[in-house]
N, C-alpha and C positions, 0 to 999 in steps of 0.2 A: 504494500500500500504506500502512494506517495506521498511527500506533504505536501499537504494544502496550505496555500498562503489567500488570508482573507484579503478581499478586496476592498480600500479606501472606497467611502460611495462621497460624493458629493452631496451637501443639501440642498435643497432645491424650495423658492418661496413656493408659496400655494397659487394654482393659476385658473383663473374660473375656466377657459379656454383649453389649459392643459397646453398653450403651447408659452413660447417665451416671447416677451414683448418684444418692439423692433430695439426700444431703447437698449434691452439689454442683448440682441442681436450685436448690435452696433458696437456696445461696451464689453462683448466678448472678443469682438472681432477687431477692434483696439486692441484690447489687451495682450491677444495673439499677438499681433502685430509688434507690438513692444516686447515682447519676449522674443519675437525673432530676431529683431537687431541688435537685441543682446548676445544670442547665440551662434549666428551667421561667422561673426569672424574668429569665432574659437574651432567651428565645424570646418571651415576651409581652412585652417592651420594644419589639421589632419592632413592633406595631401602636401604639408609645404615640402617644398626641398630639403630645408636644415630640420635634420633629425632631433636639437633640442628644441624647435615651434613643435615639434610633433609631438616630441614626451610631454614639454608643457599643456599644450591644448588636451591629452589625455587624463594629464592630472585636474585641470580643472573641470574638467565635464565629469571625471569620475565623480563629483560632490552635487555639482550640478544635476543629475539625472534625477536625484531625490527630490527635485524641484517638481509636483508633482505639474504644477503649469506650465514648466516647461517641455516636459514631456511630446505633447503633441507638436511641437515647432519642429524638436531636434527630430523629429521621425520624418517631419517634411522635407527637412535641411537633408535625406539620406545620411544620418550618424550612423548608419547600422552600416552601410554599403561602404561607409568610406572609413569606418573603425577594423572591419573585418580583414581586410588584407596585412591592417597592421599587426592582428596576432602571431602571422608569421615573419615581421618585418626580421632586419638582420640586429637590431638593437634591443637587448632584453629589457632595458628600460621601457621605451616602446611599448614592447611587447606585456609587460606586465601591467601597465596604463591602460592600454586597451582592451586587455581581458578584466582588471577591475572595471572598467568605466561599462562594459558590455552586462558584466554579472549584477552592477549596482541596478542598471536599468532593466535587468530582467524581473530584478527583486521587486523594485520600485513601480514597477509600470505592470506585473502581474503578471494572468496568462494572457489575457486580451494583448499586451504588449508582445507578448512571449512568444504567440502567434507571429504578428504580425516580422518580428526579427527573425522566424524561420521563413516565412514570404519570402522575405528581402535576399535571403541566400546567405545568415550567416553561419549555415551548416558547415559549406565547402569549406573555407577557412579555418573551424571552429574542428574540422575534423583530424587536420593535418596538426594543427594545434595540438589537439589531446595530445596524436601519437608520438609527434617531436617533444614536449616537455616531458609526457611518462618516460620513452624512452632514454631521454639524457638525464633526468633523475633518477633511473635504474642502473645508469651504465656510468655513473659519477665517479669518480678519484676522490676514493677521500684524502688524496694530498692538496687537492685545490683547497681555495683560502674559502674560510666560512662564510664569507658573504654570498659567493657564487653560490655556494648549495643553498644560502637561506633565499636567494633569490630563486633559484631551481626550483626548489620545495613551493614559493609563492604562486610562480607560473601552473606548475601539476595543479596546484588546490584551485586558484582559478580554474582552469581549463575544466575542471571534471566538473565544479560546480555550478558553472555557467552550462554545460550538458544536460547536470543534472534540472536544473528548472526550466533548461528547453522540452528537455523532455515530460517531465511534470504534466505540461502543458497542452503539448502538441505533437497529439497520433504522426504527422509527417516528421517530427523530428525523430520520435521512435525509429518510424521508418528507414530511414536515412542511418539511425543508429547499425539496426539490423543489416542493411546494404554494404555500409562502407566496414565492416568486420570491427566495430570496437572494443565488441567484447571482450575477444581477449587481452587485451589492452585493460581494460579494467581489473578483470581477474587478477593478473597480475600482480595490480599494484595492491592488491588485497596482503602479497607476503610481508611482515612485516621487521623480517628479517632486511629486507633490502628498502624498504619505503616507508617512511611516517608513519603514525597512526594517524597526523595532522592530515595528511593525502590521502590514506586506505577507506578512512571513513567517509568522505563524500564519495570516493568510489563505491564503495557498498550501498552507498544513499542511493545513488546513479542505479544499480545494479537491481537495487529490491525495487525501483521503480518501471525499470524497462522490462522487466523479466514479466511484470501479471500481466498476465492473459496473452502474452506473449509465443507462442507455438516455435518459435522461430528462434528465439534467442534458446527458451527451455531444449530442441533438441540441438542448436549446438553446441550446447552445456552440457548435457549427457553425453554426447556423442562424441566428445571426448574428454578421456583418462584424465589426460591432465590437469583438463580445467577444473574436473570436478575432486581429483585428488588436493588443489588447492583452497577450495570451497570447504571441502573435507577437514582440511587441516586449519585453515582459518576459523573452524566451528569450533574448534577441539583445541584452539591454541592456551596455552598457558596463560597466566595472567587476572589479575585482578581488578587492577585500577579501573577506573569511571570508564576510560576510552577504550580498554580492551572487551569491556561488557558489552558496552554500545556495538562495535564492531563483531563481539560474535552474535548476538542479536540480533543484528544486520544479512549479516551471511545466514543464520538461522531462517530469516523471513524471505531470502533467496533461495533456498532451498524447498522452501513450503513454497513457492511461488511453481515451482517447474516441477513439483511430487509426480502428477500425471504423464509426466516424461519419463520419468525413473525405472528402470528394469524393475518388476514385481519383487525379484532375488535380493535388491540392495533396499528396497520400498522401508519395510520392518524395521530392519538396522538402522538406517538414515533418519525416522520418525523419532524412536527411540532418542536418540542422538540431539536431534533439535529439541525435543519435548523436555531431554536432561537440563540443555542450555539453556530454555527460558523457564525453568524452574532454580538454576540456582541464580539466577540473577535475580528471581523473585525475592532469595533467601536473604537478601543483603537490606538490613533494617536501614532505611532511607531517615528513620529520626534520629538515630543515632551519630547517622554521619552529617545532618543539620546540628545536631547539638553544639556537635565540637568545635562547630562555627563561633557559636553565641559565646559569648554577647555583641560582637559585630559581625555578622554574615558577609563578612567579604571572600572577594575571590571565589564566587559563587561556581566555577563554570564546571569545576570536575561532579560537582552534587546536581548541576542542571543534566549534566550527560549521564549521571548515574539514572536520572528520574528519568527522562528521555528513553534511556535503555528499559526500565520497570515498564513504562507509557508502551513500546510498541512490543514486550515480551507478553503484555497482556492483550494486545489488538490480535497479536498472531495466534495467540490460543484461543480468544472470543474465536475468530475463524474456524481455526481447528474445530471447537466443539458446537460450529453452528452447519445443519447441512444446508447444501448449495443454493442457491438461489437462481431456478433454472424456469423460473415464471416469473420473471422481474416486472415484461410488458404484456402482460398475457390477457390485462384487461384495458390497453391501452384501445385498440382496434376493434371494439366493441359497438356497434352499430349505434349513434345516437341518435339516430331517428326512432329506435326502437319507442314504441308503445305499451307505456305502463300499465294500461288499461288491458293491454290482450296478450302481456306475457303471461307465458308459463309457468304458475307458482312453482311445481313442483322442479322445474327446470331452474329456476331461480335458487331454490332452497339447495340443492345439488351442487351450483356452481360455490353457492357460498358456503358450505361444507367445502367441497373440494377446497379452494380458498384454505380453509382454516386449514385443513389438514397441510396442503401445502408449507404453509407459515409456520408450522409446530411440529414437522416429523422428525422426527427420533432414527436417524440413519446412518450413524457414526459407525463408521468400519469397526471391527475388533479389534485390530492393529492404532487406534487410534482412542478406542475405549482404553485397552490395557498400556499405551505407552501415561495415558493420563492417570489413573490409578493408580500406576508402578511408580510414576516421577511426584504423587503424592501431592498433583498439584490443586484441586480444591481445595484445601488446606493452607497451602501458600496466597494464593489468589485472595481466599477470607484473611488472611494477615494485612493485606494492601486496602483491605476495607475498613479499617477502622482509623482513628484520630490520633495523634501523639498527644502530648501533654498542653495544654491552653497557655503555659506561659511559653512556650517554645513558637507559639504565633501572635502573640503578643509579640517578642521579640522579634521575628518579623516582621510583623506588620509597621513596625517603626522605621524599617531602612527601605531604601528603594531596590535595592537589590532582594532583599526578603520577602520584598510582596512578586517579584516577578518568581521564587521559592511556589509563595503561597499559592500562585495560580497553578504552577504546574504540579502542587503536591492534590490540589481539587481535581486536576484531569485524570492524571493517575488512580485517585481514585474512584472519581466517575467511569472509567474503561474498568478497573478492579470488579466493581458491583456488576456492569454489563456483560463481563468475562462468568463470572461467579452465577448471570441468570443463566446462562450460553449453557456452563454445566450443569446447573440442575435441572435443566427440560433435558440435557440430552442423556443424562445417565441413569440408571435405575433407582429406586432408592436403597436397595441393599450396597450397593457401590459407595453410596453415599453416606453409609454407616450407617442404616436404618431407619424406622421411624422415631426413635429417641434423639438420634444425631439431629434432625431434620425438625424436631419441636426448638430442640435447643440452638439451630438454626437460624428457625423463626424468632425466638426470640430477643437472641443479639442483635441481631439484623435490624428488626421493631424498635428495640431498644436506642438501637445508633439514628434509627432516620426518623423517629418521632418523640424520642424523650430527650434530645441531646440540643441543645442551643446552639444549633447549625453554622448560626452569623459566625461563628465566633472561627469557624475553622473551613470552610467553603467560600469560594470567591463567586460560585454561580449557584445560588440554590436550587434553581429548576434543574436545572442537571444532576445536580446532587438527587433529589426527591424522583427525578423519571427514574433514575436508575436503579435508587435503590425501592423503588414500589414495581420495578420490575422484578428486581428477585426475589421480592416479598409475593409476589402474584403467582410466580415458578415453584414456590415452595409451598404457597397455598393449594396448587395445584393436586402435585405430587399427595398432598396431606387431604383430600378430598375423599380419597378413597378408603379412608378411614373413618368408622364410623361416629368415635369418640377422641377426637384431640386434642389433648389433655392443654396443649397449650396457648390453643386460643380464649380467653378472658374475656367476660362481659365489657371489661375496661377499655380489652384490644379494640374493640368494634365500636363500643363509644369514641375511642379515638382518630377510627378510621372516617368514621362518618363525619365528624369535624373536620380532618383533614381535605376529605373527599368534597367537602360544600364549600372549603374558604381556599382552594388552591387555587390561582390561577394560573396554573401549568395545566394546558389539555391534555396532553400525552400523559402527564403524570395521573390526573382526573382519571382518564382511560383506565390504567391498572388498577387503581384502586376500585371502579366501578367493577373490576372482572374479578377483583378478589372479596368485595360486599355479594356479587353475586354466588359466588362459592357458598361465600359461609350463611348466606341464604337460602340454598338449596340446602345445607345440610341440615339448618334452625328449621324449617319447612316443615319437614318429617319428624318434629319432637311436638311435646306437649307442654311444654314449658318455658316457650319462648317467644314469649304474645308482644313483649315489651321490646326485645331484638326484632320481630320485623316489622314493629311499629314504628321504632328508628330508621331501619333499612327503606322500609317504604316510604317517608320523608324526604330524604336525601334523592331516592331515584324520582319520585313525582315531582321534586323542586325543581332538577334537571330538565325533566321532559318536560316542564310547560313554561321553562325559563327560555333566555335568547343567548341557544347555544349552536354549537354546530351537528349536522346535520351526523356527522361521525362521534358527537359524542350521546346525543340522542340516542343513537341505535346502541351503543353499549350500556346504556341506561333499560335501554326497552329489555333488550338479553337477559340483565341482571332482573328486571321484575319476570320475566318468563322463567327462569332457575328457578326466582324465589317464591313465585306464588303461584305457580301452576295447582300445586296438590299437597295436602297434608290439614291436619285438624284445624291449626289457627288459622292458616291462612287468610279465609275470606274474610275471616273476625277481623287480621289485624288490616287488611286493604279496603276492608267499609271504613275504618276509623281513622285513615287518613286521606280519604277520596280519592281511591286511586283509579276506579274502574270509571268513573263519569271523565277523568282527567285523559282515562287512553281512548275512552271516543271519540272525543273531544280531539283528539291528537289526529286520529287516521286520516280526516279530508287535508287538515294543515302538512302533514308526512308528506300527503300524494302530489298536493300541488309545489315543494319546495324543492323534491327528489324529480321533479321535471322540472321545475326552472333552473336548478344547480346544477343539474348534469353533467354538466362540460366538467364543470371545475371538482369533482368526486373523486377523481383519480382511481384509485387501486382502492377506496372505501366505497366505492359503490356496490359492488355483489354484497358485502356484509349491511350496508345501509336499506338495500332493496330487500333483502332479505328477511330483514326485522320490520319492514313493511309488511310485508306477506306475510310472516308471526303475530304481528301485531292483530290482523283481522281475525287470524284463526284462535288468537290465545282471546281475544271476545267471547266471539263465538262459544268456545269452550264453557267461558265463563260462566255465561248467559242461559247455560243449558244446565247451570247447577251442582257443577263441578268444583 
């Protein structure tokens, strides 16, 4: 998986028109204009004759490019077309100018830019580049003077990094990557016997991002020995420090990338192997090595590359223990002319079944179930879900480098929890250490994402609360099928019903609405729980006749079909908070919003159509004395 770099948006005033006035036509189109006479005679320095106009004009557009208004000038001006030739110039100075000033404005200007500079052709250049500075940093004298090599070493990290975010970006850079043979050229500099880890690691960046979904790069990489003897050894290399982590990590998520390449024979071992490596990277207590900071967190950057490494060993086991996603657009070409009035219920109800089953199947190879259980990583995974001590983010939160700590120790753990749902849907629950293990589960888990004063240790709380009400909804699941569990509290469900009515997180709303519905179908079936789905029924009919969306309605409607289809109290407890005149009331407003919305339903249409269709028939039901 690549990184993603978010995109700067502009604000924009409010326009009743929606378009923009002349006056501010006019006063963009000034402005432009003034940025380019500013930049004009730095962009034609580039071609001068005297090679110090060149280094200079390199060095100042390299700071320049961050300009995000200037931006659109220099691309007019051809910066891209007249920077490129200089990566290969014969002056390393030059040439290091021009590779920073290309990578700042890859950074700066995004993939919409990123695009647009593979357009321009700065492949060609950008190619001969990689393999000239890899190979004269591999083939170095360490009797030359160290400036040369720390110049050398600058050139490599430019060159692969400027790659990498073309490629990030843009299928045609990929492409080009694939054509002109870079790969081995990357691999390579993976040894780090002969290369940096300053250099190995944006290569490995480079590498776990052109390899997914790649068929091309995956079987030149199997196909041969070598490369993958080095992949091999780079997984397995010694080492501890923050950057050795990150780098077998790296190669780890390169590996998982091309699996479906792999000889069946080498498949097991190799799994094994990768699954070892991002378990012990899990094992490295990330508080401990912030502590030793405090009380000034400086010099942050080996603890950022430690979390960074924690951050993608948990994205690539989420992966791992999620099956494929091989109906992504399956409901995109969906006829929308179609007729609400003369579909098929039962054709309807079918697709969204299918749908669900889709979203939720349990199809983890066995080679993938036992590398996960042997390397003991549920276990580790719930380690990265939980908070360090509150004065240890106090202490952060006072330096600027500590809060950039504190966001990345809330990602990490946000991917922890998402990884940690990824396992409990896909494994069994004896795997899981049984139903004892899985109360006591629940309730840490409960414990951390609704009794804990969250401000105090999370930088995004919607994040934090979607993720962790997703593994609370995985575990509720799993615990469904028991008749008596011990560990959900009248308390639990007063708490969730709170939580569930004052969140304004939808996603996060969603889980919990499918985990009230659980424990609604289970309350259902008892005889003593008049006041539990007197609450329940509150919370879902405030939903349904509130002004929500069309996707969160329908998992509202679900949770009342679990919970009050059938059993003793039910009707008792749905007359006393008017729930049946409320879902009448609901069906013509359902029919007419699921045909005017339709465009915009995406991939929640079958599930929202479908709770339409429930909805008239769980009436009906009703109405007949049920």
């Amino acid at each position: 998986m690549g990184k993603t770099r978010a995109k700067k948006r502009s604000s924009y005033r409010y326009r009743a028109t929606g378009l923009p006035s002349v006056k501010e036509v006019e006063s963009e189109a000034q402005k432009d204009a003034g940025v380019g006479v500013k930049t004009l005679p730095l962009v034609e320095k580039l071609t001068s004759a005297v090679s110090t106009e060149r280094e200079c004009a390199c060095a100042s557009l390299a700071n320049l490019v961050f300009d995000h208004a200037a931006i659109p000038a220099l691309l007019q001006q051809d910066i891209v077309r007249r920077l490129g030739p200089l990566l290969i110039d014969d002056n390393r100075g030059i040439q290091e100018g021009a590779a920073g000033t290309l990578r700042n404005l890859s950074i700066s200007g995004g993939p919409e830019v990123c695009i647009k500079m593979v357009k321009q052709d700065v492949m060609t250049p950008l190619t001969t580049f990689v393999q000239q500075s890899l190979d004269s940093l591999g083939a170095i004298d360490e009797t030359l003077g160290s400036e040369f090599k720390r110049q050398s070493t600058s050139l490599a990290i430019q060159a692969v990094s400027l790659l990498w975010n073309l490629c990030e970006s843009s299928d045609v850079a990929v492409d080009i990557f694939n054509k002109q043979g870079l790969l081995p050229y990357l691999v390579a500099s993976l040894k780090t016997e002969i290369y940096p880890t300053s250099v190995a690691i944006p290569a490995a960046q480079c590498l776990h991002t052109v390899t997914e979904d790649n068929s091309s790069a995956a079987q030149c990489l199997c196909c041969s020995s070598d490369l993958m003897k080095t992949l091999e050894k780079s997984l397995m290399a010694d080492g501890s420090s923050s950057d050795m982590l990150l780098l077998k990590v790296l190669t780890a998520g390169v590996l998982y990338n091309i699996r479906y390449s792999i000889p069946p024979v080498s498949f097991h071992e190799l799994l094994q192997a990768v699954v070892k490596v991002l378990a012990q990277v899990l094992d490295v207590n990330c508080f401990d090595v912030i502590n030793k900071l405090l009380p000034e967190p400086t010099k942050i950057e080996d603890v950022q590359m430690l979390l960074n490494a924690q951050q993608l060993a948990l994205e690539i086991l989420s992966n791992i223990c999620c099956p494929e996603d091989s109906n992504d657009d399956e409901w995109e070409d969906v006829d929308d002319c179609i007729s609400l009035d003369s579909a098929d219920e039962e054709e309807v109800l079918q697709e969204a079944a299918q749908y669900d089953v889709d979203m939720n199947s349990e199809s983890l190879s066995t080679e993938m179930i036992n590398a996960i259980v042997t390397q003991g990583v549920p276990k580790r995974v719930l380690s990265k879900c939980s908070f360090g001590e509150a004065t240890m983010y106090e202490a952060l939160s006072a330096h600027a480098d500590g809060e950039k700590l504190l966001h990345i120790l809330s990602t990490v753990q946000a991917r922890a929890l998402i990884c940690l749902n990824n396992i409990v849907s896909a494994l069994d629950t004896d795997l899981l250490g049984g139903d004892e293990a899985l109360g006591q589960l629940w309730n840490s888990l409960f414990s951390l994402a609704f009794t804990t004063d969250t401000k105090v240790f999370v930088s995004r709380e919607e994040d934090f609360l979607e993720a962790a009400t997703g593994v609370l909804r995985s575990i509720m699941d799993k615990m469904s099928s028991l008749k008596e569990p011990q560990c959900i509290t009248t308390e639990h469900v007063t708490t969730l019903c709170r939580i569930t009515a004052d969140t304004s997180c939808e996603a996060a709303k969603v889980k919990l609405l499918s985990i009230l519905g659980i424990i609604g179908k289970m309350a259902g079936k008892k005889d003593n729980t008049l006041e539990v789905l007197k609450s329940l029924g509150v919370v879902f009919r405030d939903i349904i006749v509130g002004d929500h969306s069309l996707w969160l309605i329908s998992e509202a409607l679900d949770a009342v079909f679990d919970t009050f289809a059938d059993g003793p109290l039910v009707n008792t407890a749905a007359d006393s908070v008017g729930l049946m005149p409320n879902l009448v009331e609901l069906v013509p407003v359902l029919k007419s919003r699921i045909k005017t919305e339709r465009r915009t339903l995406g991939d929640h249409f079958p599930v929202i159509d479908a709770a339409r269709v429930n909805l008239t028939r769980f009436i009906k039901y009703k109405f007949k004395g049920h």
